[in-house]
C-alpha positions, 0 to 999 in steps of 0.5 A: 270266523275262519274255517280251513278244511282239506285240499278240495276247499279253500280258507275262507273269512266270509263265514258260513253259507249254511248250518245243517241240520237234522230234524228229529221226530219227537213225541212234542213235534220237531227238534232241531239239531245243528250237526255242521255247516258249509262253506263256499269254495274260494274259487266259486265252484263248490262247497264243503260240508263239514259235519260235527255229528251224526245222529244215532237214528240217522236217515241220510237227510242232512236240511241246509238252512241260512244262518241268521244272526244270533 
C-alpha cells in the first residue's frame, strides 16, 4: 500500500502505523468505527493523521490501535 500526503510527510511503502478510530456509545455496548489512519514520516521524526471522517456526535477523542492483519 502506498499512501502520498502533503509536504510535512513523506511517501511511504511500509504501510500504516495505526488505524483510528472512534468509539460510539450505543444502547448494545461500543461500536467501533474506523475514520483514518496514520503513517510514519520517512525521516523518523512524526507522523501523519489522515482523517476520512468525522463523526456527527464527535468528542475530539481519536484512539489509535495497530493494524491487524485482515
Amino acid at each position: 500500500m502506498k499512501q502520498t500526503t502533503n509536504d510535512t510527510a513523506s511517501t511511504t511503502a511500509a504501510g500504516p502505523l495505526y488505524h483510528a478510530f472512534h468509539v460510539a456509545e450505543t444502547a448494545s455496548g461500543k461500536r467501533w468505527i474506523r475514520i483514518g489512519t496514520v503513517f510514519a514520516h520517512e525521516d523518523g521524526q512524526g507522523a501523519s493523521l489522515i482523517l476520512d471522517a468525522l463523526p456527527f456526535n464527535f468528542d475530539g477523542r481519536v484512539v489509535l490501535r495497530t493494524p491487524k492483519a485482515e
